[in-house]
N, C-alpha and C positions, 0 to 999 in steps of 0.2 A: 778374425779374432784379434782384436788390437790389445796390447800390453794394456793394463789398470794396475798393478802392484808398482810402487815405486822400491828405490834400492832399500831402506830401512826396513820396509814391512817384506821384501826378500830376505831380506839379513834373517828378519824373527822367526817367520815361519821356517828358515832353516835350521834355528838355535832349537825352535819349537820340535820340530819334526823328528830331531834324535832318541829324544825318550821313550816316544813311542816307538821309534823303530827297534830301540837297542828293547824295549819292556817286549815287542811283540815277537823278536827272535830269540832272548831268552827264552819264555815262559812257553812259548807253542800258541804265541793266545792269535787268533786273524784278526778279529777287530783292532785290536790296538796297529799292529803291522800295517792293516789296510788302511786306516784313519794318515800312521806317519809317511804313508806313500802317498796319500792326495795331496796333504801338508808340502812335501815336498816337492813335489808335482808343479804345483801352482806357484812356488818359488820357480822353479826352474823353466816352467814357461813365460811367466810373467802375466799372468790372465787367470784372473780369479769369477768364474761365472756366477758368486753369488754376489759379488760388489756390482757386475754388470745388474743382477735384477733388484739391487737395493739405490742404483745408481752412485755408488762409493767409485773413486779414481785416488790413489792414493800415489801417482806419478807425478811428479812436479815436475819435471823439464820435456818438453814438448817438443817435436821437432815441426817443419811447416805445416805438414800433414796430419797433423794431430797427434803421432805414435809418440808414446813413450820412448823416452832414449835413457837406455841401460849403460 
Protein backbone atom coordinates (compact mmCIF):
# COMPACT_ATOMS: atom_id res chain seq x y z
CA UNK A 1 0.00 0.00 0.00
CA UNK A 2 2.10 3.09 -1.10
CA UNK A 3 1.24 6.67 0.16
CA UNK A 4 -1.06 8.58 -2.92
CA UNK A 5 -2.33 11.77 -0.82
CA UNK A 6 0.13 14.48 -0.96
CA UNK A 7 0.52 16.96 2.37
CA UNK A 8 -2.21 19.59 0.98
CA UNK A 9 -4.99 17.02 0.27
CA UNK A 10 -3.87 15.67 3.99
CA UNK A 11 -4.15 19.10 5.34
CA UNK A 12 -8.06 19.05 3.75
CA UNK A 13 -9.41 16.00 4.53
CA UNK A 14 -8.29 16.87 7.99
CA UNK A 15 -9.93 20.33 8.05
CA UNK A 16 -12.72 18.30 6.18
CA UNK A 17 -13.15 15.35 8.61
CA UNK A 18 -13.93 17.67 11.85
CA UNK A 19 -17.58 18.37 10.98
CA UNK A 20 -18.54 15.34 10.55
CA UNK A 21 -16.90 14.17 13.49
CA UNK A 22 -17.88 17.01 15.77
CA UNK A 23 -22.07 16.77 13.80
CA UNK A 24 -21.83 12.74 14.30
CA UNK A 25 -20.96 12.97 18.28
CA UNK A 26 -23.22 15.58 18.85
CA UNK A 27 -26.28 14.35 17.32
CA UNK A 28 -25.84 10.35 18.01
CA UNK A 29 -26.15 10.12 14.10
CA UNK A 30 -23.18 6.86 12.78
CA UNK A 31 -23.29 7.94 9.35
CA UNK A 32 -21.94 11.10 9.67
CA UNK A 33 -19.22 9.75 12.50
CA UNK A 34 -18.36 6.78 10.23
CA UNK A 35 -18.04 8.99 7.06
CA UNK A 36 -15.40 11.57 9.34
CA UNK A 37 -13.51 8.58 10.60
CA UNK A 38 -12.65 7.26 6.94
CA UNK A 39 -12.10 10.99 6.04
CA UNK A 40 -9.61 10.88 8.65
CA UNK A 41 -8.28 7.74 8.20
CA UNK A 42 -6.97 8.35 4.74
CA UNK A 43 -5.28 11.67 5.98
CA UNK A 44 -3.48 9.71 8.60
CA UNK A 45 -2.43 6.95 6.48
CA UNK A 46 -1.70 8.67 3.55
CA UNK A 47 -3.46 6.12 0.97
CA UNK A 48 -6.60 6.66 -0.41
CA UNK A 49 -7.91 3.32 -2.26
CA UNK A 50 -10.22 5.23 -4.43
CA UNK A 51 -7.45 7.65 -6.16
CA UNK A 52 -5.68 4.10 -6.50
CA UNK A 53 -8.85 2.82 -8.78
CA UNK A 54 -9.40 6.17 -10.46
CA UNK A 55 -5.55 6.31 -10.89
CA UNK A 56 -5.39 10.04 -9.07
CA UNK A 57 -1.63 10.47 -7.13
CA UNK A 58 -1.87 13.74 -5.51
CA UNK A 59 1.95 13.32 -3.88
CA UNK A 60 4.45 15.42 -5.59
CA UNK A 61 7.76 14.49 -3.93
CA UNK A 62 8.85 11.12 -4.60
CA UNK A 63 11.53 9.31 -2.98
CA UNK A 64 13.87 6.73 -5.42
CA UNK A 65 11.27 4.05 -4.87
CA UNK A 66 8.43 5.78 -5.88
CA UNK A 67 6.89 6.30 -2.19
CA UNK A 68 5.49 9.40 -1.25
CA UNK A 69 7.59 11.48 1.25
CA UNK A 70 5.54 13.00 3.91
Amino acid sequence: MKANIGKMDRFVRVIVSVPFLVYGIMEGSIIPLVVGIVILGTAVLGFCGLYTLLGVDTCKNKDKQGNCEI
